[in-house]
C-alpha positions in Angstrom: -15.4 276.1 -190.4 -19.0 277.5 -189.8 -21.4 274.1 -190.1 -23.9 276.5 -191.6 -22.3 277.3 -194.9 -22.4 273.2 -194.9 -26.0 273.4 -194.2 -26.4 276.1 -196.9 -24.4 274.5 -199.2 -26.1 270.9 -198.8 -29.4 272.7 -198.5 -29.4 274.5 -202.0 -28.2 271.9 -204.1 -30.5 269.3 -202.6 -33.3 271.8 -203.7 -32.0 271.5 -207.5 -31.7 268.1 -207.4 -35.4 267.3 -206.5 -36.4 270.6 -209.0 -34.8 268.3 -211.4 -36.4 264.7 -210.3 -32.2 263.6 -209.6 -33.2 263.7 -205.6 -32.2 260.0 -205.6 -30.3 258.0 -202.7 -27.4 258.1 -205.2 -27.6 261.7 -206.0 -27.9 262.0 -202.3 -25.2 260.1 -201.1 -22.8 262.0 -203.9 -24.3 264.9 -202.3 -22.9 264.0 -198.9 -19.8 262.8 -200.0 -19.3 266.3 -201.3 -20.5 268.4 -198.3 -17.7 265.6 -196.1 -14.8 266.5 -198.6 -15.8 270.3 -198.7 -15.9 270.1 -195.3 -12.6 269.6 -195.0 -10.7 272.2 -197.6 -12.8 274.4 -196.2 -11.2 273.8 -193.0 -7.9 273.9 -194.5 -9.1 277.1 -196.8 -11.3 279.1 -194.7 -11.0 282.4 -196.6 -12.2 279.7 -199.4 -15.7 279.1 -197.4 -17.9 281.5 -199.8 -17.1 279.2 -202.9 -18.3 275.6 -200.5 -21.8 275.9 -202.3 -20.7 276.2 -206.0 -18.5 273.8 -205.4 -20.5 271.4 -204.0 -22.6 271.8 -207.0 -20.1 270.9 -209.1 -18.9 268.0 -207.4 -22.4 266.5 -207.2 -22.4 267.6 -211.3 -19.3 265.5 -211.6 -20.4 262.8 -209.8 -23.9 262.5 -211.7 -22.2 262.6 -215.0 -20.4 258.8 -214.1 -23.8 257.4 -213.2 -26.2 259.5 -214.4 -25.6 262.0 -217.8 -25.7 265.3 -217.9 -27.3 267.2 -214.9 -28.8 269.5 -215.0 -30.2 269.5 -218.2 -30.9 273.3 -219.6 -34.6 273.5 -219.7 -34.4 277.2 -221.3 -33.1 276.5 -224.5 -36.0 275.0 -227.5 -33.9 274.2 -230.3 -30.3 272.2 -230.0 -28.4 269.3 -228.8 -29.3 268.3 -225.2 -26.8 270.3 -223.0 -26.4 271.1 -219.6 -26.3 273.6 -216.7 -22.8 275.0 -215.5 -21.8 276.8 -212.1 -20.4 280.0 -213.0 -17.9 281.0 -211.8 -15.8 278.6 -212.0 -14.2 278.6 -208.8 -18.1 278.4 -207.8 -18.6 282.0 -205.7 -19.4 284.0 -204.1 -22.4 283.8 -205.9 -22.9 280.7 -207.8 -25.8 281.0 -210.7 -26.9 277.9 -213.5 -25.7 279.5 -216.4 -26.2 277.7 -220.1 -23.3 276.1 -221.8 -24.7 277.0 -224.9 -25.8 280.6 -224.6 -24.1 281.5 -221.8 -26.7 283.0 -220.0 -27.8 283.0 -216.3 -30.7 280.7 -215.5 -30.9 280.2 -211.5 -29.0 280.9 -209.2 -27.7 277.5 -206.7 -30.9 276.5 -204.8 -33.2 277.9 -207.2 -34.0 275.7 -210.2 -37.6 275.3 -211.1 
């Protein structure tokens, strides 16, 4: 396993969460316990090492959700419920964007919420 996707991985979703104000020790220390378990099926997977960042993304997202809510919160969207952000695809590569759950459309790419 090349430490850099890791480092790439860790790296972009570290830059949405403090976009996003979530760059808390807890939204820190989900973020590490998901680079640690990526780690490893990447290891077991590594034709599978082009979706680690997306789904890192998601497992921080998962993790948030039990502690937190909803992150991150669509910012794009004016009128409607309060909904979030979703990796797309689903598997989370080979390039994973922020798309809208409600409209479906691209908002960032991983690493690049404002």
């Amino acid at each position: 396993m090349d430490n850099a996707l890791l480092f790439d991985a860790r790296a972009r979703v570290l830059a949405d969460l403090t976009a996003r104000n979530h760059a808390t020790p807890s939204a820190v220390d989900a973020l590490e316990d998901a680079v640690s378990a990526r780690k490893w099926w990447a290891e077991q997977w590594p034709e599978g090492a082009v979706y680690v960042a997306g789904l890192v993304a998601q497992d921080v997202q998962d993790a948030l959700f039990d502690t937190v809510g909803r992150w991150p919160i669509c910012l794009s969207c004016e009128e409607g419920p309060v909904h979030a952000l979703h990796i797309q695809p689903d598997l989370g590569g080979p390039d994973p964007v922020w798309v809208c759950e409600e409209t479906g459309e691209p908002v960032a790419a991983l690493g690049e919420l404002g």
